[in-house]
N, C-alpha and C positions, 0 to 999 in steps of 0.2 A: 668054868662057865663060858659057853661059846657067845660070839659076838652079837647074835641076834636074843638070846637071853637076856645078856647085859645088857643091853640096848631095850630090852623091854623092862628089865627091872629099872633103870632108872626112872625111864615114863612114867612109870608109875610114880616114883617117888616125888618127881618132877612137878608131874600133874597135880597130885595133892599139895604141892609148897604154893604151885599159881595156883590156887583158886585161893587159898588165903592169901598170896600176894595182888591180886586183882581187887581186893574188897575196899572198896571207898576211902580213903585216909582222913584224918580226924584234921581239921585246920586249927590250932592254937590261934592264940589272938594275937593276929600281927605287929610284928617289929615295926618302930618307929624311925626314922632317923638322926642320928646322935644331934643335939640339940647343936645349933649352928654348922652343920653342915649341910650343903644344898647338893643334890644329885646332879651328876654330870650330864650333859648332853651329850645323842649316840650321834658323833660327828661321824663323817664318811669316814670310814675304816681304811687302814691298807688293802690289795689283797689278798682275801683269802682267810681273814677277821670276819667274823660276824660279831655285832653289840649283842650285851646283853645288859639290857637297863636297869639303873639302880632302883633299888627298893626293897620288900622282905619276901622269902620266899619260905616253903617247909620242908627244914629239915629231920631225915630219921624218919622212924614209923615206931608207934607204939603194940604194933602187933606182929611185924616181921619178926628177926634174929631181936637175939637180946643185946649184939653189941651196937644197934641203931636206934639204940632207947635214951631217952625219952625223944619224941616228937619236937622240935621248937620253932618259933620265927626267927628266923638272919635275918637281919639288913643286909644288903652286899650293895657297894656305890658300884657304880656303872663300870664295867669291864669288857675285853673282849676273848673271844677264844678261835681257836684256830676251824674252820669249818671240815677239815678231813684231816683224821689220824697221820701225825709226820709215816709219810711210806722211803719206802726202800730205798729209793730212787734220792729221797731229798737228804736221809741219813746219807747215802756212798759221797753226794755236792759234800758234805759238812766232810767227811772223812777226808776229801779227795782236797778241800781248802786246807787245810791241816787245823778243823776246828773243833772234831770232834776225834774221839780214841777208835780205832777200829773194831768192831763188831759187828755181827750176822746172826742170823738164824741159825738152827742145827741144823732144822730139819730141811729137805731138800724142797724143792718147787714151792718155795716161801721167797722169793727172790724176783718179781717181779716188780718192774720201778714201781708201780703205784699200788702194789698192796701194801698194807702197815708193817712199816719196819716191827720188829720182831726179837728179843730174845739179850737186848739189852740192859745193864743196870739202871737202877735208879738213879749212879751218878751220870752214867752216860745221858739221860734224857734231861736232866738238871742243863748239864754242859751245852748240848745241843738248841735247847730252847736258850741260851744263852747268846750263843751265838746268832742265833737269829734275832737278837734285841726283845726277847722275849721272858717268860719264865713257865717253868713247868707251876699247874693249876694248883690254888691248892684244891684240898676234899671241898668244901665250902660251894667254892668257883664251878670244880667239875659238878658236882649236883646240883645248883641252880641249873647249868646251862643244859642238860641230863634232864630236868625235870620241870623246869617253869617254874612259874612263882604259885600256883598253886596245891601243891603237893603230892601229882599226878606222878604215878609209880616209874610210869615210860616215856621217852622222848613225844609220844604219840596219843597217851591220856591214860587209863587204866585197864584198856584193854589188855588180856596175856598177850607175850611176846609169838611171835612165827616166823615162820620163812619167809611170808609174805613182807615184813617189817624190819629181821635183824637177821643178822649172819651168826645163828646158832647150832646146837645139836638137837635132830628132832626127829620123829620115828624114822626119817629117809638115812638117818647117819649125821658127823660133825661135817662141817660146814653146809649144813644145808644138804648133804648127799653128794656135795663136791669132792670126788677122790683127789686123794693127792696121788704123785708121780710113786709109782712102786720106789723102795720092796714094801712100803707100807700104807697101800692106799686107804685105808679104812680110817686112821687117823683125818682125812678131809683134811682141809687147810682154809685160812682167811680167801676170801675173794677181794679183789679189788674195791680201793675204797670208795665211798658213795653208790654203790650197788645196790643199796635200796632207800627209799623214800626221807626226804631231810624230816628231822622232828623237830621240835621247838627251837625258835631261834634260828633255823633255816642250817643246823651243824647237821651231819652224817656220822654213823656208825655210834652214837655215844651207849648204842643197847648191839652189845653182841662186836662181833668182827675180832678184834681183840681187846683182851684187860687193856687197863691204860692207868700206868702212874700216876700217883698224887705226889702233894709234895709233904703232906701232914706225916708226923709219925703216928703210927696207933695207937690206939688206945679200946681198952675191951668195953667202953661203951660212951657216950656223950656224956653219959654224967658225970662216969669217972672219971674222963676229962677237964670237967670244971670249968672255971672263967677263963683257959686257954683257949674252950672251943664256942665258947658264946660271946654277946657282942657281934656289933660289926665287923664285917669280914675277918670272920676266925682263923687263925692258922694254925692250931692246935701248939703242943708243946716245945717249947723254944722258937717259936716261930716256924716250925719246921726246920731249921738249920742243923745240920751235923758236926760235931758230935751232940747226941742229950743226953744227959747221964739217966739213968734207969728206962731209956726205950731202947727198942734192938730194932725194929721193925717200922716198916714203909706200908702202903697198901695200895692195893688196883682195884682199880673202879669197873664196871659197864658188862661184864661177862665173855664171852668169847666163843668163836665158832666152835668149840672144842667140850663146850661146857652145856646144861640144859639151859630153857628158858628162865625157869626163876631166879638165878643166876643174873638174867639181863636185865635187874631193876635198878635204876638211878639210886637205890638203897642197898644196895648188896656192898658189904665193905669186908676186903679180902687181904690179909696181912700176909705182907714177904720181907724178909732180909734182903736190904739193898744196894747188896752183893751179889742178887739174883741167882743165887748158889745154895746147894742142900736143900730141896733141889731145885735145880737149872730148869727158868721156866721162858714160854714164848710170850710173855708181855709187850705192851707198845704203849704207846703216850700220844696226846696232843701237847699245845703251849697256847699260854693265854700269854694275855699282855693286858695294865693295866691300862686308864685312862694316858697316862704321861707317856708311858711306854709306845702307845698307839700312834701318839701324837708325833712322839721324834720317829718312827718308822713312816708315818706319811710325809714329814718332813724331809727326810732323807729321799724319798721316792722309792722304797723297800716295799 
């Protein structure tokens, strides 16, 4: 199949997944605040934090994939997250302090300082949000800040995703029709981050540009999940910590210049080995930080 085929047979497939992914989402009745807990206020952030205010938001969809079933309200107290994907430039500072392990990209013309670092494991993005007094998000965190507290599919409301909004694959080619540097242009590559329009919470890129680590293990649906994924601020099984006996797998959030639009919904949850191996893929991450976390980084003057 030559490349302007494949590039049409997905569309199509594409097209038919957005117009059921564009359809209204059902609101469950929202989450409360665990009794004697008060919601933090969004104190002036560090750098490059933007708040996202405690309260309940919707998680999953009862009509997407089957592993974002059922639909429910979170609580989530008051957090922050990073407003542009960790890029290139801030991974080589961390490498270059000796605070993270060295890694790169494969691919070629993925290496400018401020497009999203690229092509790392799950433990490497742990480690890096670490070092920055931070922590990689979990699923929970990424998808409020992904979606609002109303249950709106895109950083931007329910509208399908485009070129106009996110750094996707679309009839022009992946990333937007941006060739990458021969011998293989037609793969397109990330463009630099914040390139298109901030969506809820004033974050970039959380639909398209690239996948971006959680910290949750998977699980093949919220229910089979259980009371690890519900509750206030969920972290899914074992907390997320490694090792957990019966999960093998991590997941990336938000889609990617490489992938179609339906792909780019705050609900799309996509499972890897986070060893980022069999096969070797180009993922990227942001890092949240909690309320305490936030606090000692302004403290610090970070």
């Amino acid at each position: 199949m030559g490349l302007a085929a494949a590039m049409a047979w997905v569309a199509w497939i594409a097209g038919s997944a957005v117009a059921t992914a564009a359809a209204p989402p059902a609101h469950p009745v929202a989450a409360s605040a665990p009794v004697g807990v008060t919601a933090l206020p969004c104190d002036p952030p560090t750098a490059g934090l933007a708040c996202v205010p405690a309260g309940p938001f919707v998680r999953g969809s009862d009509v997407l994939r089957p592993n974002s079933k059922p639909s429910m309200s979170i609580w989530m107290q008051t957090y922050y997250m990073d407003v542009f994907e960790v890029t290139y430039g801030d991974y080589a500072a961390c490498v270059k302090a000796k605070g993270c392990r060295r890694s790169h990209p494969y691919y070629n013309d993925f290496d400018r300082p401020k497009q999203p670092m690229v092509g790392m494991t799950w433990h490497d993005a742990v480690q890096y949000c670490a070092w920055r007094g931070k922590h990689l998000p979990t699923e929970a965190e990424w998808e409020k800040a992904a979606r609002g507290p109303d249950g709106n599919l895109f950083p931007w409301g329910n509208q399908n995703a485009d070129c106009k909004r996110a750094v996707i694959m679309d009839g022009s080619g992946r990333g937007c029709g941006t060739p990458k540097a021969p011998p293989y242009p037609d793969k397109g590559r990330t463009l630099l981050v914040g390139t298109r329009p901030a969506g809820v919470y004033g974050l970039y890129d959380m639909s398209g540009n690239a996948w971006e680590w959680v910290a949750d293990w998977y699980t093949k649906s919220w229910e089979a999940c259980g009371a690890a994924c519900q509750g206030p601020d969920p972290k899914g099984p074992c907390g997320g910590r490694a090792p957990c006996s019966g999960y093998t797998h991590k997941l990336v959030k938000g889609g990617s210049w490489y992938w179609p639009p339906h792909m780019a919904t705050g609900v799309w949850r996509r499972p890897h080995t986070p060893d980022n191996r069999n096969p070797y893929h180009h993922f990227g991450f942001r890092c949240a930080a909690t309320w305490e976390e936030a606090s000692k980084l302004r403290e610090a003057g970070k």
